[in-house]
N, C-alpha and C positions, 0 to 999 in steps of 0.2 A: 390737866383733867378734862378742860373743853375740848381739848383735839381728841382724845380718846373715845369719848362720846360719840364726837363725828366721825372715826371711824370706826367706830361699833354699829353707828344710824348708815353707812356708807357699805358696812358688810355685809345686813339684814337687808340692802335693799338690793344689792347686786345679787345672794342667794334668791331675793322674790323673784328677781328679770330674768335670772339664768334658765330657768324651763321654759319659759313661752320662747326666749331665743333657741333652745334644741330645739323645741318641740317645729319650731319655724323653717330652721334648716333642714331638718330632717320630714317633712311635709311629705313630701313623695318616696319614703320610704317606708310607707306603711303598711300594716295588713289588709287586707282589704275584710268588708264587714260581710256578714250573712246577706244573702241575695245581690248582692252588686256587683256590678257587671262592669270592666275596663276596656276601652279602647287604645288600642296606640297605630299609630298613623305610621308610612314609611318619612314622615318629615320629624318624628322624633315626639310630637306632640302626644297628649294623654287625656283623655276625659274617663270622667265614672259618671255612673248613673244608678238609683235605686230601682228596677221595674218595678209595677203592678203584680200582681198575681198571674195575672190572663198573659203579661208579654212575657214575666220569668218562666214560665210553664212551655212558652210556644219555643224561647231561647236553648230550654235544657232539651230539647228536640233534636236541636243542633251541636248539643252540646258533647267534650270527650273529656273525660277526666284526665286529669294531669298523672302520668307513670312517675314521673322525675322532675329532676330540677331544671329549670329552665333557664337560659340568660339572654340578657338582651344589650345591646348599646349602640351608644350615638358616636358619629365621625365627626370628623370639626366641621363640618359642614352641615351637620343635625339632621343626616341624614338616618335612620332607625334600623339597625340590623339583630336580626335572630343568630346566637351562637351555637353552632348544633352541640351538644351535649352528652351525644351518645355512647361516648368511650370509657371505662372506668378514670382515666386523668381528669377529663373532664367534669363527669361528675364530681369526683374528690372538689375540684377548683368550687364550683357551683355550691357545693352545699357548704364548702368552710365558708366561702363569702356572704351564702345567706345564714351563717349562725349569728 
């Protein structure tokens, strides 16, 4: 009866941990939020930021909306490459992987 208990108190607590573990791995796969703005570097690295009003205004100046899907990835050497995208195959590859 007591083992059962503690694997009952053993179950409820591995379903608590299990989201903040996804939620952890899965960190840089997210959406990104209203107004934020992403960097990514040719060394693979990645910052966000929220602007102001005054810089997101002067950014969207600069800015082109995305036509399509886009991909990106890193070499074993972390270095950052853009995949051109522009072929119907490619596209297909692109949008099954971002569903």
């Amino acid at each position: 009866m007591r083992s059962i208990k503690l694997a009952f108190v053993a179950g409820l607590v591995a379903l608590a941990v299990s989201p903040a573990l996804a939620e952890d791995a899965m960190g840089t796969m997210t959406m990104m939020k209203a107004g934020q703005v992403t960097a990514i570097m040719p060394d693979g690295h990645m910052g966000t930021m929220t602007p102001d009003a005054k810089m997101s205004s002067e950014m969207m100046k600069m800015a082109k909306p995305i036509k399509h899907c886009m991909m990106m990835m890193t070499d074993a050497k972390g270095k950052a490459y853009m995949i051109d995208t522009s072929t119907k195959k490619a596209q297909a590859e692109c949008e099954k992987m971002a569903m």
